[in-house]
MIMIKE-34275 format. One line per 5 residues: number of its first residue (from 1); for each residue x, z, y of C-alpha. Coordinates in pm, whole numbers, always signed. Example, Ala and Ser with C-alpha at 12.3 -4.5 7.8 and 13.67 -1.06 7.14 Angstrom:
% MIMIKE-34275
1) +1230:+780:-450  +1367:+714:-106
This chain:
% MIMIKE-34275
1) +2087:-16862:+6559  +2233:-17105:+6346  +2434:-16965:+6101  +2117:-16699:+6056  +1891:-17044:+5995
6) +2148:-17107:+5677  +2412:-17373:+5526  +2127:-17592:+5521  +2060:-17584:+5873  +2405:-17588:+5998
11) +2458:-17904:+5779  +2183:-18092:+5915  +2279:-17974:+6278  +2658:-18130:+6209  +2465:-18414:+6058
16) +2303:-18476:+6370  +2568:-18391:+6602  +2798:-18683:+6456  +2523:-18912:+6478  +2514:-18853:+6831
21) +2886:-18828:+6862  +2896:-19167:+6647  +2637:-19354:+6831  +2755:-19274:+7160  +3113:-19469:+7037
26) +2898:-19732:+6888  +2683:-19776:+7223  +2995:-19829:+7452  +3140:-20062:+7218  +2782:-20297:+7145
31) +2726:-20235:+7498  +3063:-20368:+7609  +3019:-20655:+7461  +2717:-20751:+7549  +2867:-20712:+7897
36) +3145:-20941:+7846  +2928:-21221:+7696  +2682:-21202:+7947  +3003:-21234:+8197  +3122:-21510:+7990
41) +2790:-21734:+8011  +2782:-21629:+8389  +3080:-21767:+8470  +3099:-22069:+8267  +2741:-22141:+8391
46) +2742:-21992:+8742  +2352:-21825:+8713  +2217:-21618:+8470  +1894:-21705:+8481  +1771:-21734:+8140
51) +1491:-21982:+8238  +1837:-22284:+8348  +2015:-22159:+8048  +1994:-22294:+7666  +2219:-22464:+7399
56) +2486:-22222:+7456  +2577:-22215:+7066  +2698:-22572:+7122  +2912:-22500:+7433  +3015:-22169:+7367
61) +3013:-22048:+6990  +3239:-21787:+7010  +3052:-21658:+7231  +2669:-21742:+7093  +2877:-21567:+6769
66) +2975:-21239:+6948  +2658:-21239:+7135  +2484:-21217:+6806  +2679:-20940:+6670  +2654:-20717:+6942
71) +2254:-20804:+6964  +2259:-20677:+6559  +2456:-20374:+6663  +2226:-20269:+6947  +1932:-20312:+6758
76) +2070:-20123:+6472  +2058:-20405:+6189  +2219:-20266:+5872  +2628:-20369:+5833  +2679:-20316:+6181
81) +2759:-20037:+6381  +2463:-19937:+6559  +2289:-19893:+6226  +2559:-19651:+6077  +2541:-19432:+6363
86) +2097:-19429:+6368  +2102:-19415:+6032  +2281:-19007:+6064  +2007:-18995:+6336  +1726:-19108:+6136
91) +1817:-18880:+5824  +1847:-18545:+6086  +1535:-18585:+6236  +1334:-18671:+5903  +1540:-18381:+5731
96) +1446:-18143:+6010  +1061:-18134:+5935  +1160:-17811:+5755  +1221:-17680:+6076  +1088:-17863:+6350
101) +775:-18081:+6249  +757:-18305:+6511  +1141:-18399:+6418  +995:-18673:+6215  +767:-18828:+6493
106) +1117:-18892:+6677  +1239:-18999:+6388  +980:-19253:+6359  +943:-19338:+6771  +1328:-19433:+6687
111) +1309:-19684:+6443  +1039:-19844:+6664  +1246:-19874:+6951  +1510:-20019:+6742  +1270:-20289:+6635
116) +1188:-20332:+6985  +1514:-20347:+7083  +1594:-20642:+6817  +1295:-20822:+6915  +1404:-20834:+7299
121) +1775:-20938:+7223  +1688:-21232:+6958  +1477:-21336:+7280  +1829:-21314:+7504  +1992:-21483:+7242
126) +1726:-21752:+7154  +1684:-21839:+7486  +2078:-21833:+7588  +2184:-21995:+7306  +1942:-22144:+7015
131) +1692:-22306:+7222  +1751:-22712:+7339  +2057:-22782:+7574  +1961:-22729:+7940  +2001:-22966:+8235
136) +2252:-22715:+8410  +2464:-22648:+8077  +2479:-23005:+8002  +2585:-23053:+8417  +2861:-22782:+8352
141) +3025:-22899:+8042  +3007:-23272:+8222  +3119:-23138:+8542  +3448:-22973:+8385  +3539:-23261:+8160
146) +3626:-23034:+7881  +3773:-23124:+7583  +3496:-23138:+7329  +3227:-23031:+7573  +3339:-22646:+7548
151) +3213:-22433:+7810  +3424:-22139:+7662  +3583:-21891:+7918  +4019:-21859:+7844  +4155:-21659:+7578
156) +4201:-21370:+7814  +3844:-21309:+7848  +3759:-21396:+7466  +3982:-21118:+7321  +3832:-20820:+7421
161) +3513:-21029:+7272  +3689:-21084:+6929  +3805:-20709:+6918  +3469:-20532:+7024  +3264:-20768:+6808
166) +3552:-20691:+6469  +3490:-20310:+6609  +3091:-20349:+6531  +3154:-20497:+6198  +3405:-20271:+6120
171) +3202:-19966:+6225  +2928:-20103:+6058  +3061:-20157:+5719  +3351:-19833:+5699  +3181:-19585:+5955
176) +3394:-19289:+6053
């Protein structure tokens, strides 16, 4: 059926199979980090209860920085990977009107979600890490005497941060 639809079509379909292909990479990698940072803030705060948390940026920048990056990638801001791999989405489904109409409906429901989707994260990340220092962070980083008030979690757990958040960026800026 698709060969008989023409080159055009079977373009657009490969079009729209690597964006899927592409965005399901890009998911487990923005994903997976989002994972790990909300691990990190977990165990360097013991809740994760965004209503005791705040000021994280201070106590935890590396995190508060890869916690950023992988709310830009899920949300599908441009230079990072999440938008690369939408972007191939976005094009099929507008492209497709010659064959489907309602393609472009999708297309449009998409780029919705993806707003909604960086609306709800800039909340996580506001709330974790922009808004005023919380009594329990401020407890934490006192309780543990660190050096310079860090609340950061050992290189061992930062890594996989550092590489999955350079994997967004990367992705973002030379997709496949």
């Amino acid at each position: 059926v698709l060969l008989s639809a023409g080159p055009a079509a079977a373009g657009l379909a490969s079009l729209a199979l690597f964006g899927a292909l592409f965005h399901t990479i890009n998911h487990g990698l923005f994903k997976s980090l989002l994972s790990f940072d909300a691990g990190s803030m977990l165990y360097a705060t013991g809740t994760q209860d965004l209503n005791r948390l705040g000021g994280l940026m201070r106590f935890m920048p590396l995190t508060a920085t890869t916690t950023l990056i992988a709310s830009f990638s899920i949300a599908g801001v441009p230079l990072f990977n999440g938008f690369a791999s939408k972007w191939s989405l976005y094009v099929a489904a507008i492209l497709g009107a010659k064959g489907a109409g309602y393609l472009p409906l999708f297309g449009i429901f998409a780029i919705l979600t993806s707003a909604l989707t960086l609306a709800s994260f800039m909340k996580f990340f506001g709330a974790s890490c922009l808004s005023p220092t919380s009594r329990l962070v401020e407890e934490k980083a006192r309780e543990k005497n660190l050096e310079k008030g860090r609340l950061e979690v050992g290189w061992i757990l930062q890594a996989p941060q550092v590489i999955l958040a350079a994997s967004c960026i990367l992705l973002g800026i030379f997709p496949i």
